[in-house]
C-alpha positions as CSV (number, residue, x, y, z in Angstrom):
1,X,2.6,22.3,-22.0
2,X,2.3,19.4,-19.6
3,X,0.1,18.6,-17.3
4,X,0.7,17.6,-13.1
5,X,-1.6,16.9,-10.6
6,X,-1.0,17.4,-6.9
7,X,-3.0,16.8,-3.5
8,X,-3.3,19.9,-1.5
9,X,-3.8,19.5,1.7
10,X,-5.6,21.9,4.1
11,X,-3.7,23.3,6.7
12,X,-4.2,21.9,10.3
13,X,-6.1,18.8,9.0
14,X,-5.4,14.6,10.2
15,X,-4.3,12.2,7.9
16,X,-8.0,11.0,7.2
17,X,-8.6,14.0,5.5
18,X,-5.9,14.7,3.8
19,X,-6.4,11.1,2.1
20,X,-9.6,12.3,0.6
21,X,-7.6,15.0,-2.4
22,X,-4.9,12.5,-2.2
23,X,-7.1,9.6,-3.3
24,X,-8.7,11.5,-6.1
25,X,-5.7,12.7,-7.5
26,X,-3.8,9.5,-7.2
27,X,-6.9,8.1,-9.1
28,X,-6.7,10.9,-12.0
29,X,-3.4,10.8,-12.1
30,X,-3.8,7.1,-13.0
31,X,-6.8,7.1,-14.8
32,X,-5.1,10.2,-16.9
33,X,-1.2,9.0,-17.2
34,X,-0.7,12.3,-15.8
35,X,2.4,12.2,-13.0
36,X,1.3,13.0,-9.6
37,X,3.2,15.5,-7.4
38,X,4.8,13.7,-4.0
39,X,2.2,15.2,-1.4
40,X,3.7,16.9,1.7
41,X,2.6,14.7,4.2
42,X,4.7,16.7,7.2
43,X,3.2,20.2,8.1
44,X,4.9,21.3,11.2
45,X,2.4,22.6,13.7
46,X,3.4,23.2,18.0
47,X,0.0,24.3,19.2
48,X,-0.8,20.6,19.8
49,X,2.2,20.4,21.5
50,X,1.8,23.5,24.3
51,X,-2.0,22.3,24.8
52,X,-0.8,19.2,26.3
53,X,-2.1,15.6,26.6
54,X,0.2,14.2,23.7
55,X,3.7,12.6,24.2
56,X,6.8,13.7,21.7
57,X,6.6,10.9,20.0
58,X,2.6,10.6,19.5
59,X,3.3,14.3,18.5
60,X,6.0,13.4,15.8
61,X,3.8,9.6,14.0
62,X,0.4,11.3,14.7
63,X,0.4,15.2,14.5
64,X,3.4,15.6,11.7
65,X,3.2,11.8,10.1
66,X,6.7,12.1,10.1
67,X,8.5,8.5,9.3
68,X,5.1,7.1,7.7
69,X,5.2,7.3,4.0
70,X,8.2,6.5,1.2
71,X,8.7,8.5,-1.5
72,X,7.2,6.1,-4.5
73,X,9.5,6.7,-7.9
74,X,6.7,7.6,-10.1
75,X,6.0,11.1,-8.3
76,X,7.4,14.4,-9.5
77,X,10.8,15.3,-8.6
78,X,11.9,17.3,-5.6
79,X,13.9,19.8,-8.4
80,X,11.2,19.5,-10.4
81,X,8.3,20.2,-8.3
82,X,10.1,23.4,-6.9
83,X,10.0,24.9,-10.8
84,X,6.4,23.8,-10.9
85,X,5.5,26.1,-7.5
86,X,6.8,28.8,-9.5
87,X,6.2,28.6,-12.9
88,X,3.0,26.5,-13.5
89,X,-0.3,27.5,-13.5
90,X,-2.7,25.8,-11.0
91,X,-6.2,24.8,-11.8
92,X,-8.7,23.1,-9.6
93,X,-9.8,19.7,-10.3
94,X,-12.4,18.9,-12.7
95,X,-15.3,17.1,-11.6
96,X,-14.9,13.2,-12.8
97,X,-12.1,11.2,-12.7
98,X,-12.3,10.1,-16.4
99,X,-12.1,13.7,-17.9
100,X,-9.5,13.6,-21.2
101,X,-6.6,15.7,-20.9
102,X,-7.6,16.8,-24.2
103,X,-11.1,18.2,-22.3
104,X,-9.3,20.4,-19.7
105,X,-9.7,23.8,-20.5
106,X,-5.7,25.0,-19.8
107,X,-5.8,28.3,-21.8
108,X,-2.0,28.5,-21.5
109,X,1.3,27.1,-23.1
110,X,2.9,26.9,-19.3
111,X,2.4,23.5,-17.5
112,X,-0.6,23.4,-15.3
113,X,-1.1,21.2,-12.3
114,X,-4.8,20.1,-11.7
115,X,-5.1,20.7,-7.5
116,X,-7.2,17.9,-5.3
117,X,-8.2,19.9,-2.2
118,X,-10.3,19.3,0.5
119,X,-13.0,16.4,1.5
120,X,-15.0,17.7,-1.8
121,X,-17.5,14.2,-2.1
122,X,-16.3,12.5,1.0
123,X,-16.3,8.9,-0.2
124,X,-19.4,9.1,-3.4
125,X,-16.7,9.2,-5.9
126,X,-14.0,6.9,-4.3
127,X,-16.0,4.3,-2.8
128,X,-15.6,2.1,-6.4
129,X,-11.3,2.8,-6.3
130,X,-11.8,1.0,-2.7
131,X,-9.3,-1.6,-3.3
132,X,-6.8,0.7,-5.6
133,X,-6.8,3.2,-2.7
134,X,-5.6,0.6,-0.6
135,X,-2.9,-0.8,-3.0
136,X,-1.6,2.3,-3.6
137,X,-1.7,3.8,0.3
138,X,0.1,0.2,1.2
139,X,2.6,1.0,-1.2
140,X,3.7,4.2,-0.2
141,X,3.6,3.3,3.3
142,X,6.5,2.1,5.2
143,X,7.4,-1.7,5.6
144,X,7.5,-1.0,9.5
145,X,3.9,0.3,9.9
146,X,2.9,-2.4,7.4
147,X,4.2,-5.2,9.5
148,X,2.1,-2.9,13.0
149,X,-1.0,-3.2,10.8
150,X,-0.8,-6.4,9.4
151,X,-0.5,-8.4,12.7
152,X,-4.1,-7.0,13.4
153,X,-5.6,-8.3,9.8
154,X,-8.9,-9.7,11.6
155,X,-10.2,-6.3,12.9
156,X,-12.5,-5.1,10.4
157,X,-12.8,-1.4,11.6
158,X,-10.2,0.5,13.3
159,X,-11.5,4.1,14.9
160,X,-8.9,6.4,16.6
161,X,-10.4,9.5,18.3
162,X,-8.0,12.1,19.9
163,X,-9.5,13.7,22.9
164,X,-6.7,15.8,24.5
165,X,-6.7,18.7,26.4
166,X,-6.8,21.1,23.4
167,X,-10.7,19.9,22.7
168,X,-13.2,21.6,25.2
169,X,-15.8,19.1,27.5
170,X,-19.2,18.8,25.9
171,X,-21.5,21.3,26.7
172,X,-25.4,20.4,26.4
173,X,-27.8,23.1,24.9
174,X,-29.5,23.0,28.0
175,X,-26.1,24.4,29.6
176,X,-25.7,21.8,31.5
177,X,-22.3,19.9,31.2
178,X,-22.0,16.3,29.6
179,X,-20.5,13.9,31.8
180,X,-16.8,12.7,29.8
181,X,-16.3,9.3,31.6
């Protein structure tokens, strides 16, 4: 029996929280010396498209992430990972990073692979991984968004909010509409 970890990633989220199961895994996984399952980072979804207010190409780097992250050699196979989705049996994760493997209850002789979902803690648990977050995301992504980020090192914060036509105006309790501009 060996043991995998993978991020799981809910369906419809951004890439802000889908980095909160893959930080804690990528963290176990370390922690552990457990191999990590390569996260799927592209889920196809069109409704974003047919609502409007988003180019194809916004559409293909923001919606899908397609083209931002590089497969990193110390992740699970592609063969390998396919005979996991059918044979292994999944357990959620347990509820520190520094849990033995020896500690995991498996009750079974079949691999198992420990799933990350959701934002579970939001940022309690990671905020001390800050900087080994940030290695490892700079790591995995591509040399091309790198080099976009890096030419803006001084800015401290960066927010991006997507407001197209699929989100509804503000509407104030009152019933009275919110001006947008």
């Amino acid at each position: 029996m060996t043991l995998f970890t993978q991020a799981v990633f809910i369906r419809a989220s951004g890439l802000g929280n889908r980095l909160f199961p893959w930080a804690r895994c990528r963290i176990f996984s370390t922690i552990n010396s457990i191999q990590m399952i390569e996260p799927v980072w592209v889920q196809p979804r069109i409704t974003p498209l047919f609502r409007g207010g988003l180019s194809l190409s916004a559409y293909k780097n923001q919606i899908l992430l397609m083209g931002l992250f590089q497969s990193l050699p110390n992740y699970v196979s592609k063969a390998k990972e396919i005979q996991l989705s059918i044979y292994a049996q999944k357990q959620i994760e347990p509820d520190a990073f520094d849990i033995p493997f020896s500690m995991i209850q498996v009750g079974t002789q079949r691999d198992v692979i420990l799933q990350f979902k959701g934002d579970n803690d939001h940022f309690a648990r990671l905020f001390p991984w800050r900087d080994f977050i940030l290695q490892e995301l700079r790591d995995m992504t591509r040399k091309y968004w790198l080099r976009k980020v890096d030419r803006y090192s001084e800015i401290p914060i960066a927010l991006n909010v997507r407001r197209a036509k699929d989100f509804p105006d503000p509407i104030n309790p009152m019933g009275v509409g919110i001006p947008t501009s």
